[in-house]
Gaussian input, Z-matrix of N, CA and C with variables (Angstrom, degrees):
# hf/3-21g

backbone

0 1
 N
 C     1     B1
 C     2     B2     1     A1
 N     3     B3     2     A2     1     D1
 C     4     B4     3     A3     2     D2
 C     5     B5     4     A4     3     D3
 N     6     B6     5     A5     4     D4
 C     7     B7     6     A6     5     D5
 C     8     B8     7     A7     6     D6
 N     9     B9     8     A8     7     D7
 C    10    B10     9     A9     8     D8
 C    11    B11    10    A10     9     D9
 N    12    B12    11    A11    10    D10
 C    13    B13    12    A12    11    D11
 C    14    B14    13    A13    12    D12
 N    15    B15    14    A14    13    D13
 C    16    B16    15    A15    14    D14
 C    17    B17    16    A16    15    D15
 N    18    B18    17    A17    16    D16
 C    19    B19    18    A18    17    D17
 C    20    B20    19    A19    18    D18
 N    21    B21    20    A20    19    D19
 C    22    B22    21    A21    20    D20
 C    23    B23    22    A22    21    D21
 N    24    B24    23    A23    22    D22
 C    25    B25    24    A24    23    D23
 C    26    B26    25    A25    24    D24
 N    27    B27    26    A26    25    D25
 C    28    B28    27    A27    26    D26
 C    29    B29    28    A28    27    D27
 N    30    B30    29    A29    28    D28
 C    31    B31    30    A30    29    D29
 C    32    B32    31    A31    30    D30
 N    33    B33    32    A32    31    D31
 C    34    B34    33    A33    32    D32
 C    35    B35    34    A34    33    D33
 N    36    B36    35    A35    34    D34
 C    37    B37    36    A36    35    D35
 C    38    B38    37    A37    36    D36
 N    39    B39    38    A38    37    D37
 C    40    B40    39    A39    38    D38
 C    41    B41    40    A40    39    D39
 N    42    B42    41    A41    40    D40
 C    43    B43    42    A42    41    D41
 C    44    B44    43    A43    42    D42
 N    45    B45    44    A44    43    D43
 C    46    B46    45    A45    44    D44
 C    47    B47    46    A46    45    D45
 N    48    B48    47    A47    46    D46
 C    49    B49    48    A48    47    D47
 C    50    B50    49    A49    48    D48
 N    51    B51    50    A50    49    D49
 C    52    B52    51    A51    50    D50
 C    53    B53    52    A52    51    D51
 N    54    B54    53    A53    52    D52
 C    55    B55    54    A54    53    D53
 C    56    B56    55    A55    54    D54
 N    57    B57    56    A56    55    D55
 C    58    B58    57    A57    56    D56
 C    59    B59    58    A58    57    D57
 N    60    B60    59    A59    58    D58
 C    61    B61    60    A60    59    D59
 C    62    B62    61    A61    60    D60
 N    63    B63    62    A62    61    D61
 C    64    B64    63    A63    62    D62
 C    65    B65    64    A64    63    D63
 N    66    B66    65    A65    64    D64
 C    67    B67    66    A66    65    D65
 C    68    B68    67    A67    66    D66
 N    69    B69    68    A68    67    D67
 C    70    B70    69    A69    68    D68
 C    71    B71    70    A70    69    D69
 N    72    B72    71    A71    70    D70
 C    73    B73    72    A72    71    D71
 C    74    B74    73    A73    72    D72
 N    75    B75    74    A74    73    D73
 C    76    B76    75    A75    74    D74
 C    77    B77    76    A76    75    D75
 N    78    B78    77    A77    76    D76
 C    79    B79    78    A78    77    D77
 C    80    B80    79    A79    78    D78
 N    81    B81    80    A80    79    D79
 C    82    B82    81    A81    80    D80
 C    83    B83    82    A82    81    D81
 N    84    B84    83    A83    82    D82
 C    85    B85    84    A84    83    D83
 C    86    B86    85    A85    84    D84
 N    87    B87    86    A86    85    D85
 C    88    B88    87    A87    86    D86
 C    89    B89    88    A88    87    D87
 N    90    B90    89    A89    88    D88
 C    91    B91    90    A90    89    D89
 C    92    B92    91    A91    90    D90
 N    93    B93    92    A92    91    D91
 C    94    B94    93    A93    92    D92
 C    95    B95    94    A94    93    D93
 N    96    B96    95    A95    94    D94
 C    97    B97    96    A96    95    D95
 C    98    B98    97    A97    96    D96
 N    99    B99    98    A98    97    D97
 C   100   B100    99    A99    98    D98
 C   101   B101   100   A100    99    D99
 N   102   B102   101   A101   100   D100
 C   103   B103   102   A102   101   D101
 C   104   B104   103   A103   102   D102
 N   105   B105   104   A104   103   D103
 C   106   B106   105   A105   104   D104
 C   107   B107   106   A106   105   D105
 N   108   B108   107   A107   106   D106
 C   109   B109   108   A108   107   D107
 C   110   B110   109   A109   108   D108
 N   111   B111   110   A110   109   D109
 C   112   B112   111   A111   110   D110
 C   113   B113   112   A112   111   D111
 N   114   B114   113   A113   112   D112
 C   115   B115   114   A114   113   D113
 C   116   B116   115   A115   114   D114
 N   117   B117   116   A116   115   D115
 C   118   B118   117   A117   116   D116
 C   119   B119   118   A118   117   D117
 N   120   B120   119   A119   118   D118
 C   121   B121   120   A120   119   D119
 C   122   B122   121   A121   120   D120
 N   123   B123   122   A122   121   D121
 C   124   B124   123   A123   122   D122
 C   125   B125   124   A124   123   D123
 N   126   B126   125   A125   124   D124
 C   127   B127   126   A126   125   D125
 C   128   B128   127   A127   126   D126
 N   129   B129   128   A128   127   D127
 C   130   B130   129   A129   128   D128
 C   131   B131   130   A130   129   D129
 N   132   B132   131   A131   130   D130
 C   133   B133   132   A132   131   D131
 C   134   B134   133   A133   132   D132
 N   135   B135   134   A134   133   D133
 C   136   B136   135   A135   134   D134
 C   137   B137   136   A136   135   D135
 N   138   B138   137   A137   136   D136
 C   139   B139   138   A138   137   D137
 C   140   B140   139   A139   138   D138
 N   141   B141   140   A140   139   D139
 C   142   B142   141   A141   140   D140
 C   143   B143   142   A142   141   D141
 N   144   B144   143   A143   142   D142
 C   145   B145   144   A144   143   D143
 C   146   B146   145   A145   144   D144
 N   147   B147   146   A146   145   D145
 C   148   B148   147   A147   146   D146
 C   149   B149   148   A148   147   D147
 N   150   B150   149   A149   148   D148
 C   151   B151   150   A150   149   D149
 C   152   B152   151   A151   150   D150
 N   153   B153   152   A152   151   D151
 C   154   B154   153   A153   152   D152
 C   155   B155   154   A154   153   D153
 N   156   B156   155   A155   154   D154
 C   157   B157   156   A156   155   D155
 C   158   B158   157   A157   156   D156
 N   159   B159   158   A158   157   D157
 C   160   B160   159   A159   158   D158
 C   161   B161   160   A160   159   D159
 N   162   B162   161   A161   160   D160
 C   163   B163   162   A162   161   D161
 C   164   B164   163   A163   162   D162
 N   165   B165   164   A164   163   D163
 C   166   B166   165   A165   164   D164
 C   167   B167   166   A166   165   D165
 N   168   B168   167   A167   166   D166
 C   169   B169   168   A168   167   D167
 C   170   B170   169   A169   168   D168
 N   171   B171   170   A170   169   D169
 C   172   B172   171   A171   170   D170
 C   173   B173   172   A172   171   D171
 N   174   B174   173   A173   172   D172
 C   175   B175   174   A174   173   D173
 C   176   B176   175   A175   174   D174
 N   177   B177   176   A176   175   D175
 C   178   B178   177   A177   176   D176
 C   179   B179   178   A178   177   D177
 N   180   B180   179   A179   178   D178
 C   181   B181   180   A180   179   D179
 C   182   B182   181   A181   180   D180
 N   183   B183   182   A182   181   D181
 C   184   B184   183   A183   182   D182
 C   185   B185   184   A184   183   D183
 N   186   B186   185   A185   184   D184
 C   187   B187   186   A186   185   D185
 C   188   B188   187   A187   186   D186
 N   189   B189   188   A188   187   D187
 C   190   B190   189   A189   188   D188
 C   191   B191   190   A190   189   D189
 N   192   B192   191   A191   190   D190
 C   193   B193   192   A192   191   D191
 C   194   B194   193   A193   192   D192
 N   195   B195   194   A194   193   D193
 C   196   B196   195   A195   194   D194
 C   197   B197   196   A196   195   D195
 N   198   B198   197   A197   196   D196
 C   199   B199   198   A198   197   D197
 C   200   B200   199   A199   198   D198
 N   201   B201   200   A200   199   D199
 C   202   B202   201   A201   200   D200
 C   203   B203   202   A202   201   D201
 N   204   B204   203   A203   202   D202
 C   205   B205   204   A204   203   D203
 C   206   B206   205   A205   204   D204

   B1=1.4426
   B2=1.5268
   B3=0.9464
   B4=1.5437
   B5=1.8059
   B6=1.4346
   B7=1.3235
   B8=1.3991
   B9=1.7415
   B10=1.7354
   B11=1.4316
   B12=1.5514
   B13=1.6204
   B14=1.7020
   B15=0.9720
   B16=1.7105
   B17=1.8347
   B18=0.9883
   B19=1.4637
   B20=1.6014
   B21=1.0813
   B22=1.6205
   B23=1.8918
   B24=1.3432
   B25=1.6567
   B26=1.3318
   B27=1.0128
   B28=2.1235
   B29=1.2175
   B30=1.1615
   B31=1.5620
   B32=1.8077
   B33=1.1096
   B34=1.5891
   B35=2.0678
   B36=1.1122
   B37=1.6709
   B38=2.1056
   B39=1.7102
   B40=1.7030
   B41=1.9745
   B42=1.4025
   B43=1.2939
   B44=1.8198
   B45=0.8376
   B46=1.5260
   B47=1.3732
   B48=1.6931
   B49=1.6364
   B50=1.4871
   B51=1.1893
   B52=1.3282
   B53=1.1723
   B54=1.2970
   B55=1.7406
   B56=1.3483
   B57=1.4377
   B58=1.4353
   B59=1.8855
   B60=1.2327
   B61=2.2643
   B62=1.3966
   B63=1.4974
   B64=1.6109
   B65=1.9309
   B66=0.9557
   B67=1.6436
   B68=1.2801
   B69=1.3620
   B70=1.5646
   B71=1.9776
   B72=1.3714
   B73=1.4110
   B74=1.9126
   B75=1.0949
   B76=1.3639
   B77=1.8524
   B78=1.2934
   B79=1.0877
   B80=1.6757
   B81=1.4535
   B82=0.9874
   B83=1.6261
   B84=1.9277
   B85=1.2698
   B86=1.5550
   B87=0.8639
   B88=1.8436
   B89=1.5529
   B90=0.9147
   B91=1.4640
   B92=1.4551
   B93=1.8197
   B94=0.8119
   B95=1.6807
   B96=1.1345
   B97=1.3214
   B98=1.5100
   B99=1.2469
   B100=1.5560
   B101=1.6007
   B102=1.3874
   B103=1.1842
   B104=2.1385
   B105=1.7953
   B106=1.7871
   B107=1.5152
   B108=1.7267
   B109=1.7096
   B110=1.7414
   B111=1.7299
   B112=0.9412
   B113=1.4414
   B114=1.1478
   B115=1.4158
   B116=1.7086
   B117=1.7108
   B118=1.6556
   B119=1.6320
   B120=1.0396
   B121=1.6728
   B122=2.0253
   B123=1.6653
   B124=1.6169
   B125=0.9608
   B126=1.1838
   B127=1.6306
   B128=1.5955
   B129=1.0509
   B130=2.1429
   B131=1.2187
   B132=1.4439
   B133=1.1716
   B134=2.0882
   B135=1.2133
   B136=1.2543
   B137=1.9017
   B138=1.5818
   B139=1.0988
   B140=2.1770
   B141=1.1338
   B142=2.1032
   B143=0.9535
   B144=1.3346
   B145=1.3419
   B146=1.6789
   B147=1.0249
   B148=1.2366
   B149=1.1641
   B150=1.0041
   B151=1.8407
   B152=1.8656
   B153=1.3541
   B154=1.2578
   B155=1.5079
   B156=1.0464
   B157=1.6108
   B158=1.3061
   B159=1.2565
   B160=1.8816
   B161=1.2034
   B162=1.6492
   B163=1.4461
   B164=1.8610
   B165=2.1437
   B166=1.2124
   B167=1.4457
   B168=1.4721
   B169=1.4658
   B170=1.3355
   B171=1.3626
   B172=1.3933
   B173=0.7646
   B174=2.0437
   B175=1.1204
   B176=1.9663
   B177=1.3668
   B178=1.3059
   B179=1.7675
   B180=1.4197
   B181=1.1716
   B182=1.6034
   B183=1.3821
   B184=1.7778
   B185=1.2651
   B186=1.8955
   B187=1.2937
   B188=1.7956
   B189=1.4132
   B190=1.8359
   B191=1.5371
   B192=0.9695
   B193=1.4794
   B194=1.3399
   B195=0.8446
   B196=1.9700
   B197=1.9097
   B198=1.9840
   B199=1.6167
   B200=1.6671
   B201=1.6818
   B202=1.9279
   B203=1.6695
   B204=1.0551
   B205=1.6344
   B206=1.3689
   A1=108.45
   A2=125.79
   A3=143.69
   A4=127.06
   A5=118.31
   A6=122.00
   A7=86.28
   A8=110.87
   A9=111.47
   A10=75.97
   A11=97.74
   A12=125.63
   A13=114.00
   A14=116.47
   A15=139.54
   A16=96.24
   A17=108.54
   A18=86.58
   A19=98.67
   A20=146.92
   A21=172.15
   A22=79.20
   A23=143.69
   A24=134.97
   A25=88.06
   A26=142.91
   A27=118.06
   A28=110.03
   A29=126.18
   A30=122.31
   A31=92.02
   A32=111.45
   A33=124.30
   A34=114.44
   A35=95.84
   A36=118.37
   A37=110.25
   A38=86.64
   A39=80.01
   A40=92.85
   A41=113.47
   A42=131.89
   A43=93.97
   A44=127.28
   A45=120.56
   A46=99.92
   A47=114.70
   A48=131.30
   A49=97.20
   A50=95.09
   A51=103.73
   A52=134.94
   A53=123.15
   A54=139.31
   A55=101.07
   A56=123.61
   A57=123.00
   A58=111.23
   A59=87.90
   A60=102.95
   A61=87.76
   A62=115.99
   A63=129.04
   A64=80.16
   A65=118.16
   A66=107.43
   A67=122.25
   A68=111.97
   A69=122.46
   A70=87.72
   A71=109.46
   A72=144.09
   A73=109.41
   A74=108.45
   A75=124.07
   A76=118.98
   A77=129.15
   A78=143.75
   A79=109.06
   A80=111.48
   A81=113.64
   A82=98.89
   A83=107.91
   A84=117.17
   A85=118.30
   A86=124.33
   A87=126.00
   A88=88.73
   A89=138.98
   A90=147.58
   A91=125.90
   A92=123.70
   A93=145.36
   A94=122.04
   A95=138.35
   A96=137.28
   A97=111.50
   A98=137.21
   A99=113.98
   A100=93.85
   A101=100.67
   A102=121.59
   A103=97.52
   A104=83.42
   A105=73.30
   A106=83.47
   A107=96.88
   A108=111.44
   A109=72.28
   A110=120.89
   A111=114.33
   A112=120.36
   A113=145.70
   A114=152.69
   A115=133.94
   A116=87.04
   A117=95.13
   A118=95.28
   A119=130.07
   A120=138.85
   A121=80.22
   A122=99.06
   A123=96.98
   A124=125.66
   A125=136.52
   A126=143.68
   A127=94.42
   A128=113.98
   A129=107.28
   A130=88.40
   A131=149.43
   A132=123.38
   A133=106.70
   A134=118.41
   A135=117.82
   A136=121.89
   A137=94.76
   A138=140.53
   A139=84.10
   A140=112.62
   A141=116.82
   A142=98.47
   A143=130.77
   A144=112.39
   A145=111.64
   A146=125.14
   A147=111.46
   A148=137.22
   A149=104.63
   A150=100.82
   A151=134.52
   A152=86.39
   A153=105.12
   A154=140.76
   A155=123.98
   A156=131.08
   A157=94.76
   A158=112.59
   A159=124.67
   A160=101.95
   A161=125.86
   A162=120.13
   A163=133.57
   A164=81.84
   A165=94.26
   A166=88.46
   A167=114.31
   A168=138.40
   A169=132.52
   A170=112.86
   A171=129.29
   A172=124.82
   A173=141.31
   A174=135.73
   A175=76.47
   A176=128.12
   A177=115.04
   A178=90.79
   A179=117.12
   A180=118.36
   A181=128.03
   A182=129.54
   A183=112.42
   A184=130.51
   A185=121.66
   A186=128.87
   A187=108.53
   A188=86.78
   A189=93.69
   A190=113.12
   A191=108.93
   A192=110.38
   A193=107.73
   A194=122.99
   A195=137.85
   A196=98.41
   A197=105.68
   A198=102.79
   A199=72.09
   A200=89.14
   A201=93.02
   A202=100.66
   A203=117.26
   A204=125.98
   A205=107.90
   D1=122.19
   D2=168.61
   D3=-97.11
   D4=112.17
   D5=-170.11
   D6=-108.71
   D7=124.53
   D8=173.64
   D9=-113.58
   D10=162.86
   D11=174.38
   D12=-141.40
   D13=31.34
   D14=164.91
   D15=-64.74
   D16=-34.90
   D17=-158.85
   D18=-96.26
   D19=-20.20
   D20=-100.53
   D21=-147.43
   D22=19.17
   D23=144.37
   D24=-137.86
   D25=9.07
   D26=163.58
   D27=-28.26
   D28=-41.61
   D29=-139.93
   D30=-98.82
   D31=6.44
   D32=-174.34
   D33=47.39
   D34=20.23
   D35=-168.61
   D36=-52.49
   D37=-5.92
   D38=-158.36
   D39=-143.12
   D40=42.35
   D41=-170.69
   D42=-102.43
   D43=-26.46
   D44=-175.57
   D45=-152.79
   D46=165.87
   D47=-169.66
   D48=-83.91
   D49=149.99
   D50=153.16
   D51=-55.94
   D52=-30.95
   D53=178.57
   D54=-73.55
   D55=-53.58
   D56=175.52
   D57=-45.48
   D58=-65.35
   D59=178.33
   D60=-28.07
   D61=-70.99
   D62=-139.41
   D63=-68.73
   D64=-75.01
   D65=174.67
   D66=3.37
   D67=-69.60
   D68=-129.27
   D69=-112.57
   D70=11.38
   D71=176.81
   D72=64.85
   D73=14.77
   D74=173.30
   D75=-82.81
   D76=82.93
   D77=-148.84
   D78=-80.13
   D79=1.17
   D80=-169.28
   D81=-76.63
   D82=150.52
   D83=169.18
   D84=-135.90
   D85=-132.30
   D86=-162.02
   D87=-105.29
   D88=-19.54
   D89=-172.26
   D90=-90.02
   D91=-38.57
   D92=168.80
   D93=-47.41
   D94=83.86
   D95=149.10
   D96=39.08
   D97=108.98
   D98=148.45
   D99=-160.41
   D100=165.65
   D101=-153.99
   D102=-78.78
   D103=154.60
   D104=-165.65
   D105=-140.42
   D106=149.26
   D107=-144.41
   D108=-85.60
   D109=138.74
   D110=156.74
   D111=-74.81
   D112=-31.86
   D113=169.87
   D114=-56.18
   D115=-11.67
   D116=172.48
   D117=-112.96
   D118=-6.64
   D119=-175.33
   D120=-69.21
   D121=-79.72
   D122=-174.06
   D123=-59.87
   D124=-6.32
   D125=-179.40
   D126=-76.16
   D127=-59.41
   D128=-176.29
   D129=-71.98
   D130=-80.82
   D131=-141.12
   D132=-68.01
   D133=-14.39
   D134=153.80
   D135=-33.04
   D136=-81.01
   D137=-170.05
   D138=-40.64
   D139=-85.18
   D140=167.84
   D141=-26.19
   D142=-63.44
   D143=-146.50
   D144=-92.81
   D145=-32.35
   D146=146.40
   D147=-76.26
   D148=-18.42
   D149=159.20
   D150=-51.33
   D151=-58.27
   D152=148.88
   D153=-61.86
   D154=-13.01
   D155=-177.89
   D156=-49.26
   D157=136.23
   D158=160.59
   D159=76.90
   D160=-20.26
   D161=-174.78
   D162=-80.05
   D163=-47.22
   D164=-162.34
   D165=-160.65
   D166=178.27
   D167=150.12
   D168=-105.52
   D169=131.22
   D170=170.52
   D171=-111.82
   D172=155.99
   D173=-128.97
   D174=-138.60
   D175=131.53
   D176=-168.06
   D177=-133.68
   D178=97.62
   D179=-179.38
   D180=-128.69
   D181=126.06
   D182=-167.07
   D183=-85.27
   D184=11.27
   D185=174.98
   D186=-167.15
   D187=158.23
   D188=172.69
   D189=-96.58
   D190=160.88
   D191=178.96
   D192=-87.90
   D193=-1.22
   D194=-157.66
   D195=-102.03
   D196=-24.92
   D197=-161.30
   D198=-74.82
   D199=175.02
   D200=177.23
   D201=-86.55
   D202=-164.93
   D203=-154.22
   D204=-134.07

């Protein structure tokens, strides 16, 4: 069984600190709302699942229960 997490930064949410954002007076963080390309979402989970065909199994899921709610 294989858990990929390629797709879990699309939203590029975790590319810079928070201290930097808050810096540069841009408050945004990993948490904040933003729009997420649907076409690169299916392109990785593409990419597993055919990769894997006949090989193996992958676990194809869009959140943790652990992020807050």
């Amino acid at each position: 069984m294989i858990f990929t997490f390629e797709h879990m930064d699309i939203d590029g949410g975790r590319q810079e600190t928070f201290a930097s954002l808050v810096h540069r007076g841009n408050c945004e963080n990993e948490w904040t709302p933003k729009l997420l390309d649907l076409r690169e979402l299916k392109h990785h989970f593409t990419i597993w699942q055919k990769g894997l065909f006949g090989k193996g199994w992958n676990s194809l899921y869009w959140n943790n229960h652990d992020q807050p709610r």
